[in-house]
C-alpha positions in Angstrom: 0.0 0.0 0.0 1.6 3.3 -0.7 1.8 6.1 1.9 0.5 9.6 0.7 2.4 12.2 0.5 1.8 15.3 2.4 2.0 18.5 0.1 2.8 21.5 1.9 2.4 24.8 -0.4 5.2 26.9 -0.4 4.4 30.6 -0.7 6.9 32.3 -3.2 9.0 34.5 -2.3 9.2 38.4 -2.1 11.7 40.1 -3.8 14.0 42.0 -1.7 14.0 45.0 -4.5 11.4 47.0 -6.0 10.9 47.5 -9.7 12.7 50.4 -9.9 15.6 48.5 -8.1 15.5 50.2 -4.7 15.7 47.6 -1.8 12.7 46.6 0.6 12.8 47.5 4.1 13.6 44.8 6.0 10.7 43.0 8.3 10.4 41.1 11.2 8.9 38.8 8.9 12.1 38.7 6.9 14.7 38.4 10.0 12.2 35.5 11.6 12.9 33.2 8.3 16.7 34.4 7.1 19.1 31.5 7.3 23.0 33.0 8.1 25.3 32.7 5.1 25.6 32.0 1.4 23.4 29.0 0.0 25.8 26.0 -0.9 27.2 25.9 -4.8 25.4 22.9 -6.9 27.7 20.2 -7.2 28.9 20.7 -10.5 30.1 24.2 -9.1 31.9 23.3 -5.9 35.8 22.6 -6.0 37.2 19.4 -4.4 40.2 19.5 -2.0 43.6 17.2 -3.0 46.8 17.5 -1.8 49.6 17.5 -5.1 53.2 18.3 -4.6 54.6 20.9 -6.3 58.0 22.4 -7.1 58.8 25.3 -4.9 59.6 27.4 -8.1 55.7 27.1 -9.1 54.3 27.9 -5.7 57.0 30.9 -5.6 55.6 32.4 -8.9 51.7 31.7 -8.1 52.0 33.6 -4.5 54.7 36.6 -6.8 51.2 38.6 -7.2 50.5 38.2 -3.2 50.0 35.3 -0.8 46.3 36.1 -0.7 44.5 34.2 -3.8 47.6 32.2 -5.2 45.4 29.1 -5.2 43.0 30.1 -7.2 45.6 32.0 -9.7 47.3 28.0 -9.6 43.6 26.8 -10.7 43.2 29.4 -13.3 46.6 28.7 -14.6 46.1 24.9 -15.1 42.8 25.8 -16.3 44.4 27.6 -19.2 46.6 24.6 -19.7 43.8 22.5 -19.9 41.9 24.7 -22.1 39.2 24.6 -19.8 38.8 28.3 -19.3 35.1 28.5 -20.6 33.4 25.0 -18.6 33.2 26.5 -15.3 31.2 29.1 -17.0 29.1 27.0 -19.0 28.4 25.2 -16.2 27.2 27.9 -14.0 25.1 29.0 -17.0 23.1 26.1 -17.3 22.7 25.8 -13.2 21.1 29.2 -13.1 19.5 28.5 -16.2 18.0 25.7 -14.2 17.2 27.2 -11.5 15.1 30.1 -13.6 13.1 27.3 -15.1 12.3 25.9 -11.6 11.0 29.3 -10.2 8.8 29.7 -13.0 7.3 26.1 -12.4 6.2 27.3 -8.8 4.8 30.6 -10.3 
């Protein structure tokens, strides 16, 4: 026998801006349901941690712009090497592009 499934309906929703682009004042309403931090990445977005060994020559010359960021100038790098320069931005395309198809299901 198969259970039911309880459908709850979501209210969508509100839009922090106005039309003209001017923000909403912030309610109680607002504050009572806001969650602290960014939302997670899809998976197809978020990196993945490794350890490599590298030459001390090639970390030298990633951190020669500054020590703050020389990880992802590495990734950028290789990602040049790899000719993969444009995937990551495909790929965040076609998640938002998802993601608009899904809001206007609810609508």
């Amino acid at each position: 026998m198969a259970k039911k499934l309880k459908t709850e309906k979501v209210k969508p929703k509100r839009s922090l801006t106005t039309r003209d682009g001017e923000a909403r004042e912030l309610d109680a309403n607002f504050f009572s349901t806001a969650k602290p931090g960014r939302p997670k990445l899809p998976p197809a977005l978020r990196k993945t941690r490794v350890t490599i060994m590298l030459d001390p020559d090639v970390i030298d010359a990633a951190k020669a712009d500054g020590a703050e960021g020389w990880q992802t100038r590495l990734n950028a790098a290789a990602r040049r090497g790899f000719r993969l320069h444009s995937t990551r931005k495909k790929v965040a395309k076609k998640v938002a592009k998802k993601a608009t198809v899904k809001k206007r299901r609810r609508a």
